[in-house]
C-alpha positions as a Markdown table, in Angstrom:
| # | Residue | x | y | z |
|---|---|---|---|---|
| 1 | Unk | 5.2 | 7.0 | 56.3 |
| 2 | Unk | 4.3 | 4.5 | 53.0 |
| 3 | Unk | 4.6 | 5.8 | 49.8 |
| 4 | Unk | 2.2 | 4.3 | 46.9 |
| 5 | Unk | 1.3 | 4.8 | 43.2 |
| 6 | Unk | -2.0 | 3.6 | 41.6 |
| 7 | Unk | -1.2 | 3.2 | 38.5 |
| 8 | Unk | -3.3 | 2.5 | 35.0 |
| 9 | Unk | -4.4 | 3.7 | 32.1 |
| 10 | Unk | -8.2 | 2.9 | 32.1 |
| 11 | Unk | -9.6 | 4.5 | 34.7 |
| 12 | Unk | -12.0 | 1.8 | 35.9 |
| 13 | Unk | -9.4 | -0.5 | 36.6 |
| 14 | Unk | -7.3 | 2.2 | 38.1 |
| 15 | Unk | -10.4 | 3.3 | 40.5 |
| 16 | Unk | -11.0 | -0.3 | 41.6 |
| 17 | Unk | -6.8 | -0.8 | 42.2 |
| 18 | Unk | -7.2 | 2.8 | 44.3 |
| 19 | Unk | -10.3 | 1.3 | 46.2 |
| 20 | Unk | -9.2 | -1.6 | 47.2 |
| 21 | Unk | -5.9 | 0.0 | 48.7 |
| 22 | Unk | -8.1 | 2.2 | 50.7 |
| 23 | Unk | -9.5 | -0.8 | 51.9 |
| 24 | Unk | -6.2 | -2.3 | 53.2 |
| 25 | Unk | -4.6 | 1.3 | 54.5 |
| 26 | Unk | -8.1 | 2.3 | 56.3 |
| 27 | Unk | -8.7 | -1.4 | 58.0 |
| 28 | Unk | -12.4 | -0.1 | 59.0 |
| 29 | Unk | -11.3 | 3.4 | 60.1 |
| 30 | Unk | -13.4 | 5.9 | 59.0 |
| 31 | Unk | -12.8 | 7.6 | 55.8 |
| 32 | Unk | -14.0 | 10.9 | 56.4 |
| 33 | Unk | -11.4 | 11.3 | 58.9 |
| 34 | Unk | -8.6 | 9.7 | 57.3 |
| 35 | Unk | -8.7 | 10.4 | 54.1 |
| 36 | Unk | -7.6 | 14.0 | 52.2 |
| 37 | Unk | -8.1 | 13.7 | 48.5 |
| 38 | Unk | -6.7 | 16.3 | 46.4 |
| 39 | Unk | -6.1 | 16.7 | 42.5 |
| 40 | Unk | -3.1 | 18.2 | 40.9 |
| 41 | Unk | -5.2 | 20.4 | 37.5 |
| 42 | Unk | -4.0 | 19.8 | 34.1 |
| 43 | Unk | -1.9 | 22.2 | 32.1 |
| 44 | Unk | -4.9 | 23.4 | 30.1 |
| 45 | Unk | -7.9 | 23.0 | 33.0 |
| 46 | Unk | -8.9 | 26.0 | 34.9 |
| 47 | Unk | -7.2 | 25.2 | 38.2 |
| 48 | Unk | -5.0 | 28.5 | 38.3 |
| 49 | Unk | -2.4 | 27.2 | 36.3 |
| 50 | Unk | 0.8 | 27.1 | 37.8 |
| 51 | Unk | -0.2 | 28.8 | 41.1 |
| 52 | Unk | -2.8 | 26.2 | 41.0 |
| 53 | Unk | -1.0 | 23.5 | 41.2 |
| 54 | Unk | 1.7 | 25.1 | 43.8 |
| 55 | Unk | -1.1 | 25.5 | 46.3 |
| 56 | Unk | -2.3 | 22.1 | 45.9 |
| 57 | Unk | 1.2 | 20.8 | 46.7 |
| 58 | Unk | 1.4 | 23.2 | 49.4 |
| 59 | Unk | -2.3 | 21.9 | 50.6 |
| 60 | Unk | -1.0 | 18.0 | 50.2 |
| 61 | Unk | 2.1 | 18.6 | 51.7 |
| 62 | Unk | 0.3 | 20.2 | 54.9 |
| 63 | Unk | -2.2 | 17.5 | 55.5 |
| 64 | Unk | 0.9 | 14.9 | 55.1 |
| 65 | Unk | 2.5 | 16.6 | 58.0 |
| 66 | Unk | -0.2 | 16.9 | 60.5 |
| 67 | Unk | -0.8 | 14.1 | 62.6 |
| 68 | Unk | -3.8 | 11.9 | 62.1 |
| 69 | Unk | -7.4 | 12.8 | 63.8 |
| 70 | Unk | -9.1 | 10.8 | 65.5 |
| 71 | Unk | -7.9 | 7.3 | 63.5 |
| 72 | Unk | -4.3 | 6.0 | 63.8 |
| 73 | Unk | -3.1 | 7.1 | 60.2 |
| 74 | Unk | -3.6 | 9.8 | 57.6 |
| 75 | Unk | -4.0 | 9.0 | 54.4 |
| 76 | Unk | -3.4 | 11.8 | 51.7 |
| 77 | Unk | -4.6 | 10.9 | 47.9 |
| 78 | Unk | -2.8 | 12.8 | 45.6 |
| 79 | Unk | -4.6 | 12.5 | 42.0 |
| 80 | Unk | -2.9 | 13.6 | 38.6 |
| 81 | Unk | 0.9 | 13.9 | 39.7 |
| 82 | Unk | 1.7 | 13.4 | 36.1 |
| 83 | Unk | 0.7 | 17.4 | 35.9 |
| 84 | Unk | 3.3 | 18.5 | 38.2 |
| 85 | Unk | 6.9 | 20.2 | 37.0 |
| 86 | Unk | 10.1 | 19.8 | 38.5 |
| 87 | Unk | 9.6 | 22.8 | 40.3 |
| 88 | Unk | 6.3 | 22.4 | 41.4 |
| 89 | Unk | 6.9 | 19.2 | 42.8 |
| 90 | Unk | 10.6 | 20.3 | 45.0 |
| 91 | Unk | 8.1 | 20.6 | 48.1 |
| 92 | Unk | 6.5 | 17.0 | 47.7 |
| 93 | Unk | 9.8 | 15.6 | 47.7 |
| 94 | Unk | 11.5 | 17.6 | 50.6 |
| 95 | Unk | 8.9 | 16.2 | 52.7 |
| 96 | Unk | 9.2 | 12.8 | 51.0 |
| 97 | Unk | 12.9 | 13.2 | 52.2 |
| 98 | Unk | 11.9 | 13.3 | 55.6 |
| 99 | Unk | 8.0 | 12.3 | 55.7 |
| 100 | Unk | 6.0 | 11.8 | 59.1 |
| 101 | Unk | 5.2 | 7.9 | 60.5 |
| 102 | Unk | 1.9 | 8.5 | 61.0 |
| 103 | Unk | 1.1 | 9.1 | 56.8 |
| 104 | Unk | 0.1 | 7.2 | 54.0 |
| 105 | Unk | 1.1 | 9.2 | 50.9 |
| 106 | Unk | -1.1 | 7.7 | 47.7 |
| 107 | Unk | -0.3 | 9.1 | 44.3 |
| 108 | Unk | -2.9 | 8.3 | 41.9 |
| 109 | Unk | -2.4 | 8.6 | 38.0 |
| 110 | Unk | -4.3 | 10.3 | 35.8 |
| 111 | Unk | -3.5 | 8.3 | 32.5 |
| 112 | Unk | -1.5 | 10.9 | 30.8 |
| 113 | Unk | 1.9 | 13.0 | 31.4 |
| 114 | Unk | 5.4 | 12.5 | 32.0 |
| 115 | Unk | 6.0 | 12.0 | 35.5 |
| 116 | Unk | 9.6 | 14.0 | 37.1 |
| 117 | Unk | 12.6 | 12.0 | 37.9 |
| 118 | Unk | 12.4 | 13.0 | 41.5 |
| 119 | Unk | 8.9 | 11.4 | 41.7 |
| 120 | Unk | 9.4 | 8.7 | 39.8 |
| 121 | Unk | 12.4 | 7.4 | 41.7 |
| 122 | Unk | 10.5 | 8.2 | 44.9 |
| 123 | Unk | 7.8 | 5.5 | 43.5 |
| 124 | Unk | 10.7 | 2.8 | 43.0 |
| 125 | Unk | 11.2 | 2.9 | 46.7 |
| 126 | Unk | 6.9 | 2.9 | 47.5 |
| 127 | Unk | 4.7 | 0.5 | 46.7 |
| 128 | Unk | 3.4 | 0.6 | 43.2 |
| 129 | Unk | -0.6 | -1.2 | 42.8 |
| 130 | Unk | -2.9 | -1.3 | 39.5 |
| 131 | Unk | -3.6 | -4.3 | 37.2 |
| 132 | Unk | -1.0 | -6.0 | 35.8 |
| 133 | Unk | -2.4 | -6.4 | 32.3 |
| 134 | Unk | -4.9 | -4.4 | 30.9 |
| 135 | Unk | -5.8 | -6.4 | 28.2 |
| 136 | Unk | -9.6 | -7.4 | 28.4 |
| 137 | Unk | -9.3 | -11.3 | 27.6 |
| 138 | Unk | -6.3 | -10.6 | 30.6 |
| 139 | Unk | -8.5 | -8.6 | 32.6 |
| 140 | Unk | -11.6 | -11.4 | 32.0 |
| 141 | Unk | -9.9 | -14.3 | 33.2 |
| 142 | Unk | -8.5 | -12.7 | 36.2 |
| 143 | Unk | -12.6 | -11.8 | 37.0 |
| 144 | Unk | -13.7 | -14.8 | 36.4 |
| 145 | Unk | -11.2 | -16.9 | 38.4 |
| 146 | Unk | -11.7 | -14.0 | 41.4 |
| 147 | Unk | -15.7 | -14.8 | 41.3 |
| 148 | Unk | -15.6 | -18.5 | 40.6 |
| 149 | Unk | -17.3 | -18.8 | 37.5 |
| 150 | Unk | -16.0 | -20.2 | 34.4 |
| 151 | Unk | -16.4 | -19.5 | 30.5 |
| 152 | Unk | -15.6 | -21.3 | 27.3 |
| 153 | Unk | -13.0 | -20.7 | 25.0 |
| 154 | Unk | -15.8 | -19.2 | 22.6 |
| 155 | Unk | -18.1 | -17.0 | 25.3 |
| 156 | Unk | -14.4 | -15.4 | 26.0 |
| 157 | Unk | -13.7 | -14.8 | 23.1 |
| 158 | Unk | -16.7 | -13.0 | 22.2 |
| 159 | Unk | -17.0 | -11.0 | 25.6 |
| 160 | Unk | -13.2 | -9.7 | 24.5 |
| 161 | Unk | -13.8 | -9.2 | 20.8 |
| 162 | Unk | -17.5 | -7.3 | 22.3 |
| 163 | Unk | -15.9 | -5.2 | 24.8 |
| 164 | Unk | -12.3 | -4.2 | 22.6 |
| 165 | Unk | -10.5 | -1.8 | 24.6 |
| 166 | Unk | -12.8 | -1.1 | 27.2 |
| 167 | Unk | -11.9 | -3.6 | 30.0 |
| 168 | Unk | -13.0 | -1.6 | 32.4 |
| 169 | Unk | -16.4 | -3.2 | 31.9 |
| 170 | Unk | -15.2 | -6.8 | 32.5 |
| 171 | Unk | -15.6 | -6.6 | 36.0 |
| 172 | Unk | -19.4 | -5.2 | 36.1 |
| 173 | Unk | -20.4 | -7.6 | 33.6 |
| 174 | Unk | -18.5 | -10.7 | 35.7 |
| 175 | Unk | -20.1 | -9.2 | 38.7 |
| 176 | Unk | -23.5 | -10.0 | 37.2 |
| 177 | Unk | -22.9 | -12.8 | 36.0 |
| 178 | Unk | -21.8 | -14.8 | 38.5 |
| 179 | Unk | -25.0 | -13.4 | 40.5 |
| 180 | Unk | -26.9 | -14.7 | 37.6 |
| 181 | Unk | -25.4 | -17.8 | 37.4 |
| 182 | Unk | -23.9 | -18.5 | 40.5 |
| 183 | Unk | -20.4 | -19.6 | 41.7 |
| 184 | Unk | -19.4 | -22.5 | 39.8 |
| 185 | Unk | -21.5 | -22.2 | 36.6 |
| 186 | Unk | -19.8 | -23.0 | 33.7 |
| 187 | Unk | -20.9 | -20.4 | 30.6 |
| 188 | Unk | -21.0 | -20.6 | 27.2 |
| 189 | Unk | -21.8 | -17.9 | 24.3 |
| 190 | Unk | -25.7 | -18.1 | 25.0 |
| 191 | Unk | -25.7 | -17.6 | 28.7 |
| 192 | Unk | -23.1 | -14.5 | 28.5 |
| 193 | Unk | -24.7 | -12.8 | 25.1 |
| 194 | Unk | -27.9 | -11.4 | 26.7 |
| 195 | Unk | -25.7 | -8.9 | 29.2 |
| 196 | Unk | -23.1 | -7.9 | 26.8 |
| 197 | Unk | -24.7 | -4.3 | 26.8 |
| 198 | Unk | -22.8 | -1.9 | 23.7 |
| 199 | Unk | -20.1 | -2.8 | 21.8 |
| 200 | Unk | -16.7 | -1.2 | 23.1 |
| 201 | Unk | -13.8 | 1.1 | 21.6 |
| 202 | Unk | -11.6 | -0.6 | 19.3 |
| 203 | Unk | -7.8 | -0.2 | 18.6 |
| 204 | Unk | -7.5 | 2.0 | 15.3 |
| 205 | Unk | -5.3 | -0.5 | 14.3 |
| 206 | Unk | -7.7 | -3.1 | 13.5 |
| 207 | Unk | -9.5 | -1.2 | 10.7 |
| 208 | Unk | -6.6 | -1.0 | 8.7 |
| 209 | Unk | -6.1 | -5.1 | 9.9 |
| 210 | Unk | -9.1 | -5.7 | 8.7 |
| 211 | Unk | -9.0 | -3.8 | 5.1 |
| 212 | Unk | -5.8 | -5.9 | 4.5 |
| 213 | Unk | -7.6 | -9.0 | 5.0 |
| 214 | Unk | -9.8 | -8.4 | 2.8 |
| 215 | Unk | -13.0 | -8.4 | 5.2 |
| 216 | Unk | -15.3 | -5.9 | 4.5 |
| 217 | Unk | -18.1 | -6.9 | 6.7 |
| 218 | Unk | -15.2 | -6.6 | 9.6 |
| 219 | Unk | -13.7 | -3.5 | 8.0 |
| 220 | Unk | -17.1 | -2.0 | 8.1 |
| 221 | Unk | -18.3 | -3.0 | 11.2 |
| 222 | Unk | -15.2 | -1.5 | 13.2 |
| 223 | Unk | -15.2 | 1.7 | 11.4 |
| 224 | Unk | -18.9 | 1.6 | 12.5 |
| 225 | Unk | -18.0 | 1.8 | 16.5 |
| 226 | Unk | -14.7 | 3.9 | 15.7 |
| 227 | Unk | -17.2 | 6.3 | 14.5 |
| 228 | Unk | -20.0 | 6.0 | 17.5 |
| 229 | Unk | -18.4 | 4.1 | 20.4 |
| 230 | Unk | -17.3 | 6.3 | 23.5 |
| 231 | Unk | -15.5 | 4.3 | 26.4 |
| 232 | Unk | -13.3 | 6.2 | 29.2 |
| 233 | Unk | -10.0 | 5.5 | 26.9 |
| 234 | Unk | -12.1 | 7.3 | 23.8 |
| 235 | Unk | -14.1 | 9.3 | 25.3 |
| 236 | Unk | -15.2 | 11.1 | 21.7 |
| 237 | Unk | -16.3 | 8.8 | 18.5 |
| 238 | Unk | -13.7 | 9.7 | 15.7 |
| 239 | Unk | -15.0 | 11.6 | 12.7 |
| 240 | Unk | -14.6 | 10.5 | 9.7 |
| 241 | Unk | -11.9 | 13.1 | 8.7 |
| 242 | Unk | -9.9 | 11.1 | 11.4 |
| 243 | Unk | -10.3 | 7.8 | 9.5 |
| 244 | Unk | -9.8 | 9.2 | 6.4 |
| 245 | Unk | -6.3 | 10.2 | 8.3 |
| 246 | Unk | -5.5 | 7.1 | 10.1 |
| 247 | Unk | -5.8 | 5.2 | 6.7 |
| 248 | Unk | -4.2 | 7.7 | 4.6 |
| 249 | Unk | -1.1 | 7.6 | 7.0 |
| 250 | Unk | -1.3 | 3.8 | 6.7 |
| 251 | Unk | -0.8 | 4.0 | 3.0 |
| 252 | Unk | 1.7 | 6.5 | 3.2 |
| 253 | Unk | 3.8 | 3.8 | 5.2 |
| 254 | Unk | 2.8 | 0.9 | 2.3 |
| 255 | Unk | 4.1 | 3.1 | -0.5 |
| 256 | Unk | 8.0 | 3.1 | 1.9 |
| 257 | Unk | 8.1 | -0.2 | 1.0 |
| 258 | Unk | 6.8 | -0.1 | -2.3 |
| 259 | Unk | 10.8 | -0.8 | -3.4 |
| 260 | Unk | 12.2 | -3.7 | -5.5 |
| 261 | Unk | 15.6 | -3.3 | -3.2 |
| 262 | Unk | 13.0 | -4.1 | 0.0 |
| 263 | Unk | 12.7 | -8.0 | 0.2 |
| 264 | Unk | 13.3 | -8.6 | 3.5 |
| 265 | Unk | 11.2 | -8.0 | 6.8 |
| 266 | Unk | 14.4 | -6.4 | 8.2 |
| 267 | Unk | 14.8 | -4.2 | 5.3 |
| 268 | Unk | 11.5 | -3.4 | 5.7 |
| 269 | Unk | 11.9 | -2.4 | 9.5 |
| 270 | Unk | 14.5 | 0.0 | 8.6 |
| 271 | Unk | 12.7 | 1.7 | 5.2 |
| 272 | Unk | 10.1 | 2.6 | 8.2 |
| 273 | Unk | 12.3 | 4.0 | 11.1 |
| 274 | Unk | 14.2 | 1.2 | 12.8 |
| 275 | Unk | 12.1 | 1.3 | 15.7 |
| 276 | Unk | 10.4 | -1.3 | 18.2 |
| 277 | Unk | 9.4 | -4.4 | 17.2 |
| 278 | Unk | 9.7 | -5.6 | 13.6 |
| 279 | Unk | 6.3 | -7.3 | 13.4 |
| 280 | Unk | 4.6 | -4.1 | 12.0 |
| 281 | Unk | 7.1 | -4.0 | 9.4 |
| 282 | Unk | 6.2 | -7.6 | 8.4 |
| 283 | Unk | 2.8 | -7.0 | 8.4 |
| 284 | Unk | 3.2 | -3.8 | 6.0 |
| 285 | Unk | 5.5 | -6.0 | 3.8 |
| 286 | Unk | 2.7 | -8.6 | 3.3 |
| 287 | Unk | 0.3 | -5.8 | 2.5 |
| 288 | Unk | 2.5 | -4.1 | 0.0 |
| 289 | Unk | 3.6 | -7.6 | -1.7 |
| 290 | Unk | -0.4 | -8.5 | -1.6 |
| 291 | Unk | -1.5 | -4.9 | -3.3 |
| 292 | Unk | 1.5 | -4.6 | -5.9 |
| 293 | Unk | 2.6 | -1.1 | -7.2 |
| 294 | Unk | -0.5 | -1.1 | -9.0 |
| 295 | Unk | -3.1 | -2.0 | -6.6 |
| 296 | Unk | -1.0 | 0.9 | -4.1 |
| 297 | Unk | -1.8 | 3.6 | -6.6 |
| 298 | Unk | -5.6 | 2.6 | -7.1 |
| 299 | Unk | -5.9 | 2.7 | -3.1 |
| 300 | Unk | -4.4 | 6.4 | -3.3 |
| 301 | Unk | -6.6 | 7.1 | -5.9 |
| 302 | Unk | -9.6 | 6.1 | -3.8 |
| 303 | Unk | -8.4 | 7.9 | -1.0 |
| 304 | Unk | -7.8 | 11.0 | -2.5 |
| 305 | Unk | -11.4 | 10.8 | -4.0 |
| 306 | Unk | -12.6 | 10.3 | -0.3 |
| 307 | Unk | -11.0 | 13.5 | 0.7 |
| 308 | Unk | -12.6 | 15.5 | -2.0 |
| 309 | Unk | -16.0 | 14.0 | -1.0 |
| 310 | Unk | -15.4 | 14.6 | 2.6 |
| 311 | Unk | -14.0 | 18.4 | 2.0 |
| 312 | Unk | -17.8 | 18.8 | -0.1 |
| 313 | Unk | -17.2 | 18.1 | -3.1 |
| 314 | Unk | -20.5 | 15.7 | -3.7 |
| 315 | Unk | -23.2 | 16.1 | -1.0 |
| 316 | Unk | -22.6 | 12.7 | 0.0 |
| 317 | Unk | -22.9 | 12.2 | 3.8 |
| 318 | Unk | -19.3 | 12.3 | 5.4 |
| 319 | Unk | -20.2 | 8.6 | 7.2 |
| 320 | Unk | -21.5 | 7.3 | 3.9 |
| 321 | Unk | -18.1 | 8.7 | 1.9 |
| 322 | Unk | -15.8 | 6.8 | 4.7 |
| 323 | Unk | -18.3 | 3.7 | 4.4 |
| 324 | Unk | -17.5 | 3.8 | 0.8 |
| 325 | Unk | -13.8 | 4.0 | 0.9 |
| 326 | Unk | -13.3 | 1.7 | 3.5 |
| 327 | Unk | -15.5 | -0.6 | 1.1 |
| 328 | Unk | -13.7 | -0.5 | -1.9 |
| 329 | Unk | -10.3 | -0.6 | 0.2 |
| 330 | Unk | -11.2 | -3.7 | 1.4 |
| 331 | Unk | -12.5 | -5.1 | -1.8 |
| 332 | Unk | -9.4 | -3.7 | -3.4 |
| 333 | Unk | -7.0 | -5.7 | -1.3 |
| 334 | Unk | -9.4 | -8.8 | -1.4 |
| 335 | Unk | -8.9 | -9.2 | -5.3 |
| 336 | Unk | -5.5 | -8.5 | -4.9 |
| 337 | Unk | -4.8 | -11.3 | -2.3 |
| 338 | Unk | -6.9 | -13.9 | -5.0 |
| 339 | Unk | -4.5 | -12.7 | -7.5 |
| 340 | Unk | -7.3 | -10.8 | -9.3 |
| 341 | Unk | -6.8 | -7.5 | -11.4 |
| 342 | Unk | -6.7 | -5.5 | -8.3 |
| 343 | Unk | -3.1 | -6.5 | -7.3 |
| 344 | Unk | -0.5 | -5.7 | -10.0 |
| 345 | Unk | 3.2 | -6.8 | -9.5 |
| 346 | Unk | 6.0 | -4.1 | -8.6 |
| 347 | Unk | 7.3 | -2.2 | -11.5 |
């Protein structure tokens, strides 16, 4: 018996990982015969709940114990392990304890849940496959160097900043590009723009990024696909009540450091939590020396205006109010970083 976990978050990438095992495990056997796929239901999904997920143990744990049909090995896909509890899982690993030769156990992840130690030691000694990186400039050059096509520093650029988050795309578009092109072609920004398709999900994080630079054209244009962009990893756009949250939680952080005993970037890692890396902390520094006590309290002003707006208090459209406040957030930190009358020293 082999043991293997697909792992990844996006679940394009993790799909194409889970395919191309198959491919090795089946080695031109036929897949209807080989191949039980089963899927462990979610907490909240209407799978039976707990009974549920015991009888699709019970149902992967049978088919892992009978002897292959007609091929030379079974192969059982179990999907969504993440869902299972320690009890629920005991019968996965007494047969993993003493598993039949003739089986190829594949546990597939579903992106979400804490995984129990029984299982996840189990996976130590199996054979773990999914990308390695699933950043999309990562994900991009792996494509391109797979289908023998090449793209300058600028089209890669723009195919990462035009994708975001959603690298699952990378290999479709690579795909038809190099059949467009041809192996070997050498691509800039105008051969690569015309099959970009929609703009992907975005990090959160770059809104705020953007506000504290001062951009609002960038500022605006994020919030833009924060608010319509859908992608496996976001599969909902965020409303602006979520903004308005994301950035009043951001703020909330600024006015920690808002301190004249906070000088220092390790200072400012602990006013926040002491956690992780201390980059964040430097960046919110930067941002609270740029604003000033001043330009802080105008930017709370502003969002607590938003709120009102949002909550009905004008019968300003809800996009239009976070448009607006992004605006003047990023305007506000713009004058502040030329040293104009938005900033405002500590007092």
């Amino acid at each position: 018996m082999s043991l293997y976990a697909v792992k990844g978050t996006d679940p394009v990438l993790r799909s194409r990982a889970l395919a191309d095992l198959l491919d090795e495990l089946l080695a031109g056997e036929d897949r209807s015969l080989a191949v039980e796929d089963l899927t462990v239901p979610g907490r909240g999904d209407d799978g039976g709940g707990a009974e549920g997920r015991e009888a699709i143990v019970a149902a992967a744990v049978g088919s892992a114990q009978s002897p292959p049909f007609m091929t030379a090995r079974r192969i059982v896909l179990l999907r969504d392990y993440e869902h299972l509890t320690t009890d629920e899982a005991a019968p996965l690993l007494e047969y993993l304890a003493d598993p039949l030769d003739t089986t190829d156990l594949v546990l597939v992840a579903g992106g979400a849940g804490r995984v129990v130690k029984g299982l996840t030691d189990a996976i130590k000694h199996g054979r773990t496959v999914g990308p390695d990186s699933e950043k999309t400039l990562d994900v991009l050059q792996e494509a391109i160097s797979a289908a023998g096509i090449g793209l300058d520093g600028r089209a890669s650029a723009l195919v990462s900043e035009h994708l975001g988050e959603d690298a699952g795309r990378v290999g479709a578009l690579v795909e038809v590009l190099a059949a467009t092109y041809g192996a070997g072609a050498r691509l800039g920004v105008e051969e690569v723009e015309p099959y970009l398709g929609e703009a992907g999900s975005v990090p959160a994080y770059t809104l705020t990024n953007a506000i504290e630079q001062g951009d609002a054209a960038a500022a605006l244009a994020i919030l833009h696909r924060l608010l319509t962009v859908t992608s496996p990893r976001q599969p909902k756009p965020m409303h602006p009540l979520q903004v308005l949250g994301l950035l009043t939680a951001r703020y909330r952080r600024l006015l920690r450091l808002d301190d004249p005993d906070i000088v220092t970037e390790a200072q400012a890692h602990a006013a926040l939590g002491g956690k992780g890396s201390t980059f964040p902390a430097k960046k919110a520094l930067e941002a609270v020396r740029g604003l000033g006590s001043d330009g802080l309290r105008r930017a709370v002003d502003l969002l607590h205006r938003a709120d009102l707006e949002l909550k009905g208090a004008t019968a300003l459209d809800p996009q239009a109010s976070i448009e607006v406040l992004v605006a003047r957030l990023a305007d506000l930190s713009s004058r502040s970083r030329g040293g104009g009358r938005g900033g405002g020293g500590r007092r």
